[in-house]
N, C-alpha and C positions, 0 to 999 in steps of 0.2 A: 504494500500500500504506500504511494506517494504519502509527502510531508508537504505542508503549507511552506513556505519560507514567510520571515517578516519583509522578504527586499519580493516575492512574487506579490504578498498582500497589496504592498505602497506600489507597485508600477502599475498595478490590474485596477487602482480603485475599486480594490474589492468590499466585499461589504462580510470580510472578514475582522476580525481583531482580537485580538491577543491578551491571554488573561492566566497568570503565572505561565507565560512563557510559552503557551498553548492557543492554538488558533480555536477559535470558536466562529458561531457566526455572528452578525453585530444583527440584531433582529430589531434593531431603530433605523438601518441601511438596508435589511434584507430583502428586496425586491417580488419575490415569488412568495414570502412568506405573507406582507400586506396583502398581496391577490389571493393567497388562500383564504384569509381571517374574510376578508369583505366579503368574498365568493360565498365562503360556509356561513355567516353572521345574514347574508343576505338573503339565502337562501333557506335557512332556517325560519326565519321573520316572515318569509313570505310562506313557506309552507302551512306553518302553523295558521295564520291566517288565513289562507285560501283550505284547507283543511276544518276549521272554524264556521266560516260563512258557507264556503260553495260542496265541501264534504270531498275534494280533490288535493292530491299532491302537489307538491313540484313537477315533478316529472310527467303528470298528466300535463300541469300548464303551458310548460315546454312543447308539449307534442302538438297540444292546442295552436300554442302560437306558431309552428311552421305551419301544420295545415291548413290554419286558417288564412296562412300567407300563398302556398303551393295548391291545395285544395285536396292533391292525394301525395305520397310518400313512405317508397319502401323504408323499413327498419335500417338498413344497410343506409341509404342519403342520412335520414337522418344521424345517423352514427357519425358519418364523414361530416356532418356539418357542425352540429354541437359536441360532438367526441363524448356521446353520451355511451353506454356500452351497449352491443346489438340486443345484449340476451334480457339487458331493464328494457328498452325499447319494444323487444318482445313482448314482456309480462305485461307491461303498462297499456299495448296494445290491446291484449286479452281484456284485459279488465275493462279500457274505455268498450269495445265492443260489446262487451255484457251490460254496461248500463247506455249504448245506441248514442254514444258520443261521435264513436267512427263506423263505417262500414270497413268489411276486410274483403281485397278479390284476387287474383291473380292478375298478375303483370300482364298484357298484351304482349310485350316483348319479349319478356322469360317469364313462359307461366311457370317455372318455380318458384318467382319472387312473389309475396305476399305482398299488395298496396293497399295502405290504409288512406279513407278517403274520409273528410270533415262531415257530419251529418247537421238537420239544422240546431236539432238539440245540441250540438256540439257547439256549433257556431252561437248559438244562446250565450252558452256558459262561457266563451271565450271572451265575447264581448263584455260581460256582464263581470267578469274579472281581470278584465281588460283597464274596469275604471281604477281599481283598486293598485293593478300595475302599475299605472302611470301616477298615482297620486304619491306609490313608495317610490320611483324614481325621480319624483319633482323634489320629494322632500329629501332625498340621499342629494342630490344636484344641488340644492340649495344654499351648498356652503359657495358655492361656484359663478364669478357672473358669466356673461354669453361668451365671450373670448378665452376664459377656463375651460367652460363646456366643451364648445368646437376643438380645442386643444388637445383634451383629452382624450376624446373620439379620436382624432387624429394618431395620435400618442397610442393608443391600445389597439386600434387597426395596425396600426406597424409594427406593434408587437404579438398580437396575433399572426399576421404576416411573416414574422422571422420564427417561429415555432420550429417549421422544419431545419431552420438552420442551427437549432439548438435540440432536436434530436440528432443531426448529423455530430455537432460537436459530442452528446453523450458516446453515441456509437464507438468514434475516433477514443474518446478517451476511454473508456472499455475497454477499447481492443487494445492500446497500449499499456494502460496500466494495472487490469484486468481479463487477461484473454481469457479465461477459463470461463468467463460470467455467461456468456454466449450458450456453453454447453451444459451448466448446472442452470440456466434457465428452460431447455428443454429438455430437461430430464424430471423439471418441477421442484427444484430445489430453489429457494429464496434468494436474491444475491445482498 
């Protein structure tokens, strides 16, 4: 296992630092850590609430709001788009069909793919927690004026955008400073 140095910390402005002589991470600097807390704190806040009032998840919400954007959508799109997992998408599929949120049919184009399509009860409930969405993102924004805003859309599209470039880095460092991880990952071992 590589060592942090204190001369790689200072040249990377990393959002490491040093605590009896030991690297840590500085989690006032940690960049991916703020995007988890806000992600789980927000996402928590909203489920409960929308769990509360409309008797739906997150993860229902979520699927609401593509279809009610696209109108139908295999499990697999939406995986690629939210990075949400196939097999929640699957389940959560199941279930909105049993309470007539979505219809489920075969793909035209691969009838193996299952396409789930908005129904209007679906589209009901979407809108109707729709107000609720936009009133927790006015007041999460609000610390923000209109030049913050646009900024930071700006700011998190580019960082969504470089994703892959930061799975390619994981890979690279894996494979030099962990080759084995690769094979104790598909053998089901943890790395």
């Amino acid at each position: 296992m590589s060592k942090v140095s204190p001369a790689s910390v200072s040249k990377r402005k990393s959002s490491a630092k040093f605590t009896d002589n030991k690297a840590v991470v500085d989690l006032e600097r940690y960049v991916p850590a703020f995007l988890t807390w806000i992600a789980n704190k927000l996402s928590g806040g909203a489920s409960t609430a929308y769990l509360s009032a409309f008797n739906v998840g997150i993860e229902t919400w979520r699927l609401l709001v593509l279809l009610a954007i696209e109108k139908s959508l295999t499990a697999q799109a939406i995986s690629r788009t939210i990075g949400m997992d196939k097999s929640s998408v699957s389940r959560a599929f199941k279930s909105m069909h049993l309470r007539g949120l979505i219809t489920i049919g075969l793909d035209d184009a691969d009838g193996r793919l299952r396409v789930a399509t908005i129904t209007p009860k679906g589209r009901a409930l979407h809108d109707e927690i729709l107000e609720l969405a936009m009133e927790r993102e006015r007041a999460f924004l609000s610390v923000l004026n209109d030049k913050d805003r646009e900024n930071l859309i700006s700011l998190l599209r580019r960082l969504h955008d470089n994703l892959p470039v930061v799975e390619k880095a994981t890979q690279e460092y894996l494979a030099i400073h962990h080759p084995k991880s690769k094979s104790r990952r598909a053998v089901g071992h943890t790395v």
